[in-house]
C-alpha positions in Angstrom: 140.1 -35.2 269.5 136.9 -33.8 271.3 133.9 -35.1 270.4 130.5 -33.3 271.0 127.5 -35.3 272.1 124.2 -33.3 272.2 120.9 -34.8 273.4 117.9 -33.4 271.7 115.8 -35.2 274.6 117.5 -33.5 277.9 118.5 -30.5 275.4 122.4 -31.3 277.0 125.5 -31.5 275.2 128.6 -33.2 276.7 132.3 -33.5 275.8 133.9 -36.8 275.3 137.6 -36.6 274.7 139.6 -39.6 272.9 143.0 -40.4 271.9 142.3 -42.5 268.1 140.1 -41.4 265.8 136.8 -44.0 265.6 135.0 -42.1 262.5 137.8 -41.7 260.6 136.6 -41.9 256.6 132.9 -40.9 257.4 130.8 -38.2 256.1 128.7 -35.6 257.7 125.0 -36.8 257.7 126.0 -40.6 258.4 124.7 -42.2 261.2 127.1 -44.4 263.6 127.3 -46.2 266.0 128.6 -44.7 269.6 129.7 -47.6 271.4 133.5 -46.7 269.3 134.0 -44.4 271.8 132.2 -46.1 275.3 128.7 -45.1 274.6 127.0 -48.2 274.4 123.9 -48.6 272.7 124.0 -45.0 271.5 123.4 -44.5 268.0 123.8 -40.9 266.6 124.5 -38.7 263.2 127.5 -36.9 262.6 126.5 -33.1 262.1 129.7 -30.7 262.0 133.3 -30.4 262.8 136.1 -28.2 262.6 140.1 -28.8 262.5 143.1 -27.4 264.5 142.7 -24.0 263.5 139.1 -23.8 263.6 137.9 -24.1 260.1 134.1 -25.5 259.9 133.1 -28.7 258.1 130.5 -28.1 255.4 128.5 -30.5 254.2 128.2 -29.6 250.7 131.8 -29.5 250.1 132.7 -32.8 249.4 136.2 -34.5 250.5 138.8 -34.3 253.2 140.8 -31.2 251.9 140.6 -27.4 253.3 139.9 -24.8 250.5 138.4 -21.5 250.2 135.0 -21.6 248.5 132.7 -18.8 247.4 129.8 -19.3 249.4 126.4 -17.5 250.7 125.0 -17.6 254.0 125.2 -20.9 255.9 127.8 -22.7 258.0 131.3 -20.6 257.9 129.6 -17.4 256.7 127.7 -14.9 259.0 124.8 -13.2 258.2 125.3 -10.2 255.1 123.7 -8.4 253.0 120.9 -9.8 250.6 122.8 -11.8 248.3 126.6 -10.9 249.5 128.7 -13.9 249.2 132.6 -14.4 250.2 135.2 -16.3 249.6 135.4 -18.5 253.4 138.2 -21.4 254.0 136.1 -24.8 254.3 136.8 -28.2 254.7 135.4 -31.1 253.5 132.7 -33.3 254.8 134.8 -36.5 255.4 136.3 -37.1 258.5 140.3 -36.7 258.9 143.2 -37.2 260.7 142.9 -33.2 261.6 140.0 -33.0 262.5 140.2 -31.6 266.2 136.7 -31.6 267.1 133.5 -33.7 265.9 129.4 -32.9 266.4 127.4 -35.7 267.0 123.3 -35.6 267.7 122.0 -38.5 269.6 119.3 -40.6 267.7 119.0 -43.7 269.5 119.9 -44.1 273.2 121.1 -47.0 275.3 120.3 -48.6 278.8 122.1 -45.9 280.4 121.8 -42.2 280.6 124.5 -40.2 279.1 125.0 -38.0 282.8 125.6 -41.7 284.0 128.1 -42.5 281.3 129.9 -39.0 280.5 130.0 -37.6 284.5 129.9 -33.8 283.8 134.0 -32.3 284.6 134.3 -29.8 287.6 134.6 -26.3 286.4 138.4 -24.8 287.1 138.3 -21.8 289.5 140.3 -18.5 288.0 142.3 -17.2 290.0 142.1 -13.6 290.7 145.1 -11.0 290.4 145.1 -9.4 293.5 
């Protein structure tokens, strides 16, 4: 499971990549505490999500289950006409088992700084066809 930290201060997101799943059972909105997964004295809200295949979290949409809901404009549906809505697949707003990646916005911060904490990962070199 990746989870996504951004840092509204330093306007930086990092990538923190665990094995277990530490908010298993909460909703989107809730705040919790980061030190679950080595972030100690972080405290931050869970905003979004999506599973294996890619499918958003939507906070509206209550439970752990995907579904395909009619919905307008907002997360899952871009931009249409003036009052177009489609039928989008969803899931729900409680943390799973498959859920494959997790948003979290920082609202308290520890001793440390996060560059300290999460060192950023060395970009991999393509190779070129030649």
């Amino acid at each position: 499971m990746n989870i996504i930290v951004s840092d509204p201060k330093t306007r930086k997101a990092y990538v923190k990549t665990v094995e277990s799943m530490p908010f298993q059972g909460e909703k989107l909105g809730k705040e919790v505490d980061l030190s679950e997964i080595g972030l100690d004295g972080y405290k931050g809200i869970l905003t979004g999500g999506s599973d294996k295949t890619g499918t958003p979290m939507r906070v509206n949409f209550p439970g752990t289950a995907r579904k395909k809901l009619l919905i307008y404009p907002g997360v899952g549906f871009r931009k249409g006409e003036k009052g177009e809505r489609r039928k989008r697949p969803l899931r729900g707003n409680v943390v799973a088992n498959d859920i494959h990646q997790l948003n979290v916005k920082v609202t308290h911060n520890g001793s440390k700084t996060l560059d300290e904490l999460l060192p950023p990962q060395p970009k991999e070199k393509k190779e070129s066809k030649k």
